[in-house]
N, C-alpha and C positions, 0 to 999 in steps of 0.2 A: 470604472474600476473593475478589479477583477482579484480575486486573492487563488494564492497559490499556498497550501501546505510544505512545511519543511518538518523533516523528520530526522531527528539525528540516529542513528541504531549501526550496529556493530555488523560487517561483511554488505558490505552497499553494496560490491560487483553483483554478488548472488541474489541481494534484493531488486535492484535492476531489473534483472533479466528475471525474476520470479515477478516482480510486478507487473513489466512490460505483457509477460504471457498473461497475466491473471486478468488484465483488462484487455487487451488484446491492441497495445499500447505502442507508443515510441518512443524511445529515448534520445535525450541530446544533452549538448553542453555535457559531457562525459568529464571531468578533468579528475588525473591523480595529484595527489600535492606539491611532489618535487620533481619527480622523473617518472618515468614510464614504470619503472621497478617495481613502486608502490603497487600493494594487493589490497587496495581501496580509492574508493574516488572521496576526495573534498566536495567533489557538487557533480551531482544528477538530477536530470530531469526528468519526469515520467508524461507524458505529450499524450493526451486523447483526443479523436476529433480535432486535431491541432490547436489544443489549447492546453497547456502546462499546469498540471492539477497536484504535481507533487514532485516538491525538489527532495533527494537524498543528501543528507553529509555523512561520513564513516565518523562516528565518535572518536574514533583511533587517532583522527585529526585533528583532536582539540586536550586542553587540559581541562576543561568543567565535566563534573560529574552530571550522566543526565540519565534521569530516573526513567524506567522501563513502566509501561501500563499504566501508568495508574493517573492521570488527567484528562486525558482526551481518547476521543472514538471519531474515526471516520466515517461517514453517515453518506451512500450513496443508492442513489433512486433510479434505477436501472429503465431501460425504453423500454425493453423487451424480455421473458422471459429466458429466452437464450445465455443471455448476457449473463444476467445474473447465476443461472445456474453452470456456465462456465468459469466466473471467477471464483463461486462458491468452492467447486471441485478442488480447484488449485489451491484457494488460500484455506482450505481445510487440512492441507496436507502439514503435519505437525503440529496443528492448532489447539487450542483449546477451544473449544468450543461451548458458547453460554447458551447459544439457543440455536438449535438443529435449522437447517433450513427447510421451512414447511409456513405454513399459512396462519395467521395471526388474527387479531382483532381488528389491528387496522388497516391490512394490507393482504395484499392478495398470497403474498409468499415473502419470508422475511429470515434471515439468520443474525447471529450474533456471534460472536467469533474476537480471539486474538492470536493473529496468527504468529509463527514459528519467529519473526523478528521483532513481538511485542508489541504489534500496533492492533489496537485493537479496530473493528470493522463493524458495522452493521448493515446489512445491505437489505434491500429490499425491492419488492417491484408491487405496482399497482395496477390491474386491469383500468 
Protein backbone atom coordinates (compact mmCIF):
# COMPACT_ATOMS: atom_id res chain seq x y z
CA UNK A 1 0.00 0.00 0.00
CA UNK A 2 1.07 3.24 -0.36
CA UNK A 3 -1.03 6.59 0.41
CA UNK A 4 -1.02 9.74 -1.48
CA UNK A 5 -2.30 13.26 0.01
CA UNK A 6 -4.98 15.23 -1.91
CA UNK A 7 -5.25 18.83 -1.21
CA UNK A 8 -7.97 20.81 -2.38
CA UNK A 9 -6.87 24.84 -2.40
CA UNK A 10 -7.52 27.70 -4.79
CA UNK A 11 -4.85 28.50 -7.92
CA UNK A 12 -3.43 24.77 -8.36
CA UNK A 13 -1.41 25.80 -11.70
CA UNK A 14 0.74 28.15 -9.28
CA UNK A 15 0.72 25.47 -6.45
CA UNK A 16 2.09 22.99 -8.94
CA UNK A 17 4.81 24.61 -10.07
CA UNK A 18 5.53 26.19 -6.44
CA UNK A 19 5.51 22.69 -5.18
CA UNK A 20 7.31 21.02 -7.83
CA UNK A 21 10.26 23.78 -7.18
CA UNK A 22 9.88 23.40 -3.42
CA UNK A 23 10.65 19.78 -3.45
CA UNK A 24 12.65 19.68 -6.36
CA UNK A 25 9.57 17.52 -7.85
CA UNK A 26 7.61 16.36 -10.98
CA UNK A 27 4.35 16.68 -11.95
CA UNK A 28 1.94 14.60 -14.02
CA UNK A 29 -1.47 13.59 -14.71
CA UNK A 30 -1.99 17.67 -15.29
CA UNK A 31 -5.84 17.72 -16.35
CA UNK A 32 -7.97 21.16 -16.57
CA UNK A 33 -11.88 20.34 -16.24
CA UNK A 34 -13.43 21.15 -19.50
CA UNK A 35 -11.04 22.52 -21.96
CA UNK A 36 -7.68 23.79 -22.03
CA UNK A 37 -9.12 27.44 -21.30
CA UNK A 38 -9.60 26.63 -17.65
CA UNK A 39 -6.96 28.62 -15.26
CA UNK A 40 -6.97 25.58 -12.97
CA UNK A 41 -6.28 21.82 -13.03
CA UNK A 42 -9.11 19.23 -11.45
CA UNK A 43 -6.08 16.85 -10.75
CA UNK A 44 -2.40 17.15 -10.19
CA UNK A 45 0.19 15.27 -9.19
CA UNK A 46 3.37 16.29 -7.33
CA UNK A 47 5.92 12.79 -8.28
CA UNK A 48 9.32 12.63 -5.85
CA UNK A 49 11.76 10.04 -6.30
CA UNK A 50 9.01 8.71 -8.64
CA UNK A 51 6.54 8.14 -6.19
CA UNK A 52 3.26 10.53 -6.04
CA UNK A 53 3.07 12.04 -2.59
CA UNK A 54 0.50 14.65 -3.31
CA UNK A 55 -2.43 15.08 -5.70
CA UNK A 56 -3.89 18.91 -6.24
CA UNK A 57 -7.62 19.63 -6.97
CA UNK A 58 -8.57 23.64 -7.65
CA UNK A 59 -11.58 24.12 -5.25
CA UNK A 60 -12.92 26.19 -8.13
CA UNK A 61 -13.79 22.71 -9.32
CA UNK A 62 -16.20 21.64 -7.03
CA UNK A 63 -19.25 22.96 -5.08
CA UNK A 64 -18.30 21.74 -1.34
CA UNK A 65 -16.99 24.25 0.98
CA UNK A 66 -13.40 23.21 2.02
CA UNK A 67 -12.00 24.83 5.11
CA UNK A 68 -8.30 26.24 4.84
CA UNK A 69 -5.70 25.33 7.83
CA UNK A 70 -7.14 24.12 10.21
CA UNK A 71 -6.98 19.89 10.48
CA UNK A 72 -3.99 18.59 9.04
CA UNK A 73 -0.11 19.28 8.62
CA UNK A 74 2.22 17.83 6.39
CA UNK A 75 4.99 16.20 8.18
CA UNK A 76 8.16 15.42 6.11
CA UNK A 77 11.71 14.05 7.10
CA UNK A 78 14.13 15.25 4.71
CA UNK A 79 17.59 12.88 3.83
CA UNK A 80 19.61 15.57 3.76
CA UNK A 81 20.10 18.94 4.98
CA UNK A 82 20.10 20.41 1.65
CA UNK A 83 16.85 19.48 0.87
CA UNK A 84 15.29 20.53 3.62
CA UNK A 85 16.67 23.91 3.82
CA UNK A 86 15.80 24.34 0.02
CA UNK A 87 12.27 23.74 0.36
CA UNK A 88 12.15 25.69 3.53
CA UNK A 89 13.36 28.87 1.38
CA UNK A 90 10.60 28.41 -1.10
CA UNK A 91 7.76 27.50 1.08
CA UNK A 92 8.47 30.45 3.45
CA UNK A 93 7.86 32.85 0.80
CA UNK A 94 4.34 34.31 1.94
CA UNK A 95 4.06 31.95 4.92
CA UNK A 96 3.21 32.16 8.10
CA UNK A 97 5.38 31.02 9.85
CA UNK A 98 4.98 29.04 13.51
CA UNK A 99 8.41 28.01 14.10
CA UNK A 100 11.59 29.42 12.17
CA UNK A 101 13.70 26.85 10.75
CA UNK A 102 16.45 26.08 13.33
CA UNK A 103 17.19 23.19 15.57
CA UNK A 104 14.82 21.61 18.20
CA UNK A 105 14.70 19.11 20.85
CA UNK A 106 14.17 16.43 18.80
CA UNK A 107 15.76 16.86 15.69
CA UNK A 108 18.65 18.20 14.30
CA UNK A 109 16.77 21.21 12.38
CA UNK A 110 13.10 21.63 12.25
CA UNK A 111 10.38 24.41 10.87
CA UNK A 112 6.86 24.91 11.05
CA UNK A 113 5.12 26.85 8.66
CA UNK A 114 1.67 27.48 6.57
CA UNK A 115 2.54 28.36 3.68
CA UNK A 116 0.93 31.13 1.20
CA UNK A 117 -1.92 28.14 -0.03
CA UNK A 118 -2.92 27.24 3.51
CA UNK A 119 -1.36 23.89 3.89
CA UNK A 120 0.32 23.92 6.67
CA UNK A 121 4.09 22.07 6.69
CA UNK A 122 6.53 20.67 9.23
CA UNK A 123 9.55 19.78 8.04
CA UNK A 124 12.50 18.38 9.52
CA UNK A 125 15.84 16.62 9.14
CA UNK A 126 17.72 14.25 11.61
CA UNK A 127 21.49 13.72 11.75
Amino acid sequence: MRMVFMAYLSGSIEAVDFYSKAFNATSKNCFKASDDDDDFYAHAEIVINNQTVLAISDTSHYSTNFVRENNMQFWLTFDDEKSLDDAYNILKQKAQIHYPLAPCEWCSKMADLTDKFGIRWLLNYDL
